[in-house]
N, C-alpha and C positions, 0 to 999 in steps of 0.2 A: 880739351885744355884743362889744365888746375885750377880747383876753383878755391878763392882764396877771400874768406872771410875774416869780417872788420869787424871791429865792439862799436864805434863812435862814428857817427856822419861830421860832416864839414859844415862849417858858418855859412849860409848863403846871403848875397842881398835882393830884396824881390823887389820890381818895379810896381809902384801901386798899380797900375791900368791894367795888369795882365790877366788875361781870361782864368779863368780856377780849371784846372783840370782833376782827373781820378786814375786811381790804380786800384785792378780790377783782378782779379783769376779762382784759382784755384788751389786746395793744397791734398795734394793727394800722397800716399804708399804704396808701395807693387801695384799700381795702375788703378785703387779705390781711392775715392775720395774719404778724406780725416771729417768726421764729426766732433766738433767741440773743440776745435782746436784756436789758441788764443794768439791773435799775432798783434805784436807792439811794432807802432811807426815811430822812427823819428828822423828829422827833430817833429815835436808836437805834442806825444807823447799820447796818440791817439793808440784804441786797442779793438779789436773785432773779433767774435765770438764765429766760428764757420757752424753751417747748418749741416743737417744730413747729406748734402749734395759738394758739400767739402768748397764751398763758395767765398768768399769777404769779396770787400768792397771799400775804400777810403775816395771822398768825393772830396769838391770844394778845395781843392789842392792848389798850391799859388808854384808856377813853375822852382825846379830845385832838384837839389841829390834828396832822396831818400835812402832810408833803410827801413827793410822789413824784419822783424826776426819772430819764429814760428815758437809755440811751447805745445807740447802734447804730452801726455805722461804714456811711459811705454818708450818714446821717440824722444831722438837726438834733437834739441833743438838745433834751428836753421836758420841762417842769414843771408838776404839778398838785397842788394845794391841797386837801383833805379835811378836815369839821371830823367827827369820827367818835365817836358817844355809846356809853357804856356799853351792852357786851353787842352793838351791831348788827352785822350784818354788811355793810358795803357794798360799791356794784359801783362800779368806776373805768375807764371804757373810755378808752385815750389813741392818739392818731392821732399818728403822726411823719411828719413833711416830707425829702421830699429834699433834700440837701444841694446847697446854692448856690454855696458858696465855691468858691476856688482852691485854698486850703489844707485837707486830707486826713491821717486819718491810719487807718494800715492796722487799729487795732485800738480796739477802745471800750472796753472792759476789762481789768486784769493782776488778777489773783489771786495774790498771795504766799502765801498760805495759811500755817499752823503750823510747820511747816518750819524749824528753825531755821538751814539751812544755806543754803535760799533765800534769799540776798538779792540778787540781779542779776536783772534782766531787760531786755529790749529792744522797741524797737516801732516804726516808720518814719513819720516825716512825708512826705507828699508835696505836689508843685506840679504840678498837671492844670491851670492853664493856661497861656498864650501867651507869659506874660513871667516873668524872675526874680521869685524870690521873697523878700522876707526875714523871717525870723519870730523868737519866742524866745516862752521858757515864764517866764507871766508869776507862779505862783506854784505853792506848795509846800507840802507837812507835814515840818512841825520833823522826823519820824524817815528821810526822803527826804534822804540824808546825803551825795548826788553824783550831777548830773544831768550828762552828760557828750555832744556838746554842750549847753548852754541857748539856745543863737541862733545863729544861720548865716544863710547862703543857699543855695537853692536854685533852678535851672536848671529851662526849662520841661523839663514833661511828666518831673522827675526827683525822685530821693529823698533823705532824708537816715537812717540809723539814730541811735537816740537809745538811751541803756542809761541807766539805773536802779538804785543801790544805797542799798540800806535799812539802817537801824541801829535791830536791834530794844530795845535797850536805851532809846531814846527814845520806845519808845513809849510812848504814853497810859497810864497805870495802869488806865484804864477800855477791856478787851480791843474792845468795842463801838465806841470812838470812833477806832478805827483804819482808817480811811481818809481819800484826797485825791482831789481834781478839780485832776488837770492841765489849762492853760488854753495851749495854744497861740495867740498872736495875730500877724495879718501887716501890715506895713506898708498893705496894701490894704484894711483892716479885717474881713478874715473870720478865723475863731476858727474851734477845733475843740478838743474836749474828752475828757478819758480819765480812766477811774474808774479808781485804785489799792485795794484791799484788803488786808489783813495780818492773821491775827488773831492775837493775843496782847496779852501785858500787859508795861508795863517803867514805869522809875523817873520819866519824863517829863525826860529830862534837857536841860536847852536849848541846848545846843552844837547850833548850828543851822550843816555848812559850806555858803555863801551863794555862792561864787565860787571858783574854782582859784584866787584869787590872795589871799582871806583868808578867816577864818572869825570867826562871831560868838557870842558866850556874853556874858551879865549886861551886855549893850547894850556891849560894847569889841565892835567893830574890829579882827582884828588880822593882819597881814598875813603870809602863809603861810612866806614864804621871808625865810635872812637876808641882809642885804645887807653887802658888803665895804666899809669905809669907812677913808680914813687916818687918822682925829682925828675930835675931838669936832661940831668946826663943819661939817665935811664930812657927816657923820651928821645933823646938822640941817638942813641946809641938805635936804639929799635926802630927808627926810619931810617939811617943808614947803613942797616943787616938787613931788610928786608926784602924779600920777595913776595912783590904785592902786582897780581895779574901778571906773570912773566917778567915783569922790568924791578931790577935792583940797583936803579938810581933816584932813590928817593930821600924825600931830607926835610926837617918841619919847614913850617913857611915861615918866611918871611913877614915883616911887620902888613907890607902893602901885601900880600897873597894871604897872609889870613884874613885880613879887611875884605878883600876879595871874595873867598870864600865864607863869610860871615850873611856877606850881599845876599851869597846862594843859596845860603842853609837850608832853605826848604828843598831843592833841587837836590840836595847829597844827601838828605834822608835825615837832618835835625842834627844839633850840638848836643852833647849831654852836660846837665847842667849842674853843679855843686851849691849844697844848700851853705852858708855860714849863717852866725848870730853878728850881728853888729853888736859893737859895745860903744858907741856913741848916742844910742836910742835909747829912751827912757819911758818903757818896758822895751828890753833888749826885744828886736825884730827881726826876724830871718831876709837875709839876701841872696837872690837866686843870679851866679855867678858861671858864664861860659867862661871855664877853665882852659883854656887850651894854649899850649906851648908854641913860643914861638923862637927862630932859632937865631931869633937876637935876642943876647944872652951876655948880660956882663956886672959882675960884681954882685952877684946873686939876685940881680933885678931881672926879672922874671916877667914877659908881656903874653896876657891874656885876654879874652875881650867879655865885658862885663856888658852883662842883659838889662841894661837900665832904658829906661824908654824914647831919649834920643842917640843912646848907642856909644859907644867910645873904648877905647884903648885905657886899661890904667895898671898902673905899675904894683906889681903883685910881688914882693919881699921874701911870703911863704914858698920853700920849694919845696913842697909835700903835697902829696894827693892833688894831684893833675890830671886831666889830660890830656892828651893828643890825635892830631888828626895827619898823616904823612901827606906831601905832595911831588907831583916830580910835573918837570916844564918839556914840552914837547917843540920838535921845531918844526914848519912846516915842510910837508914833503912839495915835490913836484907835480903839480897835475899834468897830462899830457892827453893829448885825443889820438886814436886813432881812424885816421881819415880809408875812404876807398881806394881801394889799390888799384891802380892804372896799367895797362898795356901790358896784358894777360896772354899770354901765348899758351903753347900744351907744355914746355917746360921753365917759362921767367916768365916777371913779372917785376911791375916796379912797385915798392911799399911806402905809404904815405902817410906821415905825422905830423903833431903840431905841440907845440911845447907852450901849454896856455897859461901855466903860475911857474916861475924859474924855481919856487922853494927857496927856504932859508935854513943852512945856506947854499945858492946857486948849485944847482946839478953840477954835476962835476961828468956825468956819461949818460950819452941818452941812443938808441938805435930800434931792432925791431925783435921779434920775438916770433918766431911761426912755426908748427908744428902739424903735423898730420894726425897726431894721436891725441892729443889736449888739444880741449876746446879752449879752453883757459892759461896757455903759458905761462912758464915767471920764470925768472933768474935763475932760480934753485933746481928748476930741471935741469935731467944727465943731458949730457952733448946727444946720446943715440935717440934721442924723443924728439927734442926742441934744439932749432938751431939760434945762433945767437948773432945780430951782425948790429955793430958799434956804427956808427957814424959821425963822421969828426966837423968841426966847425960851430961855430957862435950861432947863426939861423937859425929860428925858432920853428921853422916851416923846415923839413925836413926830411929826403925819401933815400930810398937804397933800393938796386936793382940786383935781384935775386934770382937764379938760375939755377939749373940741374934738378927742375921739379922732380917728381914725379904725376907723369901723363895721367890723365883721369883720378888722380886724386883730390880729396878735399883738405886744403892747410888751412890754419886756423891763426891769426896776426893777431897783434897786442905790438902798439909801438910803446917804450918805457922811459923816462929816465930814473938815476938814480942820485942822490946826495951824500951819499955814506959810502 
């Protein structure tokens, strides 16, 4: 039969009483057992390191769907589906493929562990083969607070290091739900994946930095460094020409979005501040003034926000020697899960989703995504890779019955919506 892997397990509800059961096996290649191989559960967000005998083991398990999914470096990671009853113990034996791609990376797993002083680490991409390479890491966990490169190229048969800092303060409140699956993807279409861990707990705070060049909190945009401007129009003019991180819809802020990002300052790397002399003091006294333009703007009254010690807005007449800081507002996208696929035959199968945030504003198309050749699907792949199947209706709970596999292969699901 086709065997057709999922990213996201399903919501369960467990009954308190129920006996705790385990899932138990093996994870072997060409019929040896994998040493050191890391396999993530969820939901739980438990993870198991295999021994020389190619062994793990998850106990203490409240009946439910799981999901397993395998990392090795060398090996294609691997996904298996368990629907696991109260109290049983079951065996899960999973076979990993060698890896096909060009694009490599030296390690399957980081382990930040408790550590509160751990937060850096590093790990290399590589191009094994014949021609450049280009790649970037196409996604993140909110407490992944600087990935440093995110995209490059790479030269055959050569490497690139890639470092990692974490901000454990962003973590999850839930110590459990602290981990990420880096997604390396290359212009050639091969992907190669890396389990991040951390355990603890923190406030979940969303200051998420997205780019060296801004960072993002409560969907603002706001761009890292400030820029030298002579006047008002000059300052406008150069946030709405800008290309700042790919997007060229940027514009100063607003009265309340500079107040906003005032809040932040330490989070966006500092205001630059303008010294003046008061001439109301007697010995004239220097005053240390955040300049910053804002793009309410009328009769050459000019609002910026002054570093006085309980803080405030005040009307600034000078429209000379400024600065500025661009911002641009994001809207939210759709979240969606993808659930286990049901009623598997050797050529169909049914595909199963769930539409858990509708986005602002509301999806407008949401269906499935499955592929034999990407691990990873999206929109943007050709028809002959990735097929693409819409499904019509308001339900948030959502499946499609797909046919014409092919026998003994492995597809690779992503259910999506879209708002744009």
């Amino acid at each position: 039969a086709a065997t057709l892997v999922g990213s996201a397990g399903c919501k369960r509800e467990v009954a308190e009483k129920d006996p705790t059961g385990s899932i138990h096996g093996s994870v072997v290649a060409n019929g040896e057992p994998i040493n050191a191989a890391a396999i993530l559960l969820t939901p739980g967000g438990s993870t198991k390191i295999t021994g020389s005998n190619g062994m793990y083991e998850f106990s203490n398990l409240q009946s439910g769907k799981y999901e397993l999914k395998v990392f090795k470096e060398g090996y294609l990671s691997s996904n298996k589906s368990i629907d696991l009853a109260a109290g049983k113990d079951e065996e899960l034996a999973i076979t990993l493929s060698a890896g096909t791609g060009k694009l490599t990376i030296n390690k399957a797993y980081i382990d930040m562990g408790s550590n509160e002083s751990n937060n850096v680490a590093g790990f290399s991409i590589l191009n094994s083969g014949d021609a450049k390479l280009s790649w970037s890491i196409t996604n993140a966990a909110g407490w992944i607070s600087k990935i440093e490169p995110k995209n490059g190229t790479i030269g055959t048969n050569s490497s690139t290091a890639v470092v990692i800092t974490i901000d454990r303060k962003k973590l999850s409140s839930n110590a459990t739900d602290n981990y990420a699956v880096l997604v390396m993807s290359s212009g050639d279409g091969s992907t190669a994946e890396l389990l991040v861990t951390v355990f603890g707990s923190g406030d979940g705070t969303n200051t998420i930095i997205s780019d060296d060049d801004y960072v993002v909190f409560d969907n603002l945009y706001v761009q890292t460094a400030d820029i030298a401007t002579t006047n008002w129009a000059s300052a406008n003019s150069l946030c709405e020409n800008s290309i700042i991180g790919g997007y060229d819809d940027w514009h100063l802020p607003t009265i309340d979005e500079l107040s906003t990002i005032y809040t932040k300052r330490i989070a966006i790397g500092g205001f630059k501040k303008e010294k003046y002399w008061s001439s109301t003091s007697n010995p004239p006294s220097p005053n240390i003034v955040d300049c910053h333009f804002s793009m309410d703007f009328s009769s050459g009254t000019i609002y910026s926000f002054e570093a006085t010690p309980s803080g405030g807005f005040t009307y600034q007449t000078d429209n000379n020697n400024f600065c500025a800081r661009c911002v641009r507002t994001s809207s939210p996208l759709p979240l969606v899960s993808t659930l286990p696929t049901t009623n598997v035959t050797e050529t169909a199968a049914t595909l199963n989703g769930k539409i858990e945030k509708k986005g602002e504003p509301a999806y407008t198309e949401k269906g499935f995504l499955y592929s034999n050749t990407f691990q990873n699907p999206t929109i943007e792949d050709d028809e002959s890779t990735t097929k693409k199947r819409v499904v019509s209706g308001t339900s948030t709970d959502f499946s499609a019955n797909v046919a014409e596999l092919i026998t003994n292969a492995t597809y690779y699901v992503r259910a999506y919506a879209t708002n744009i």
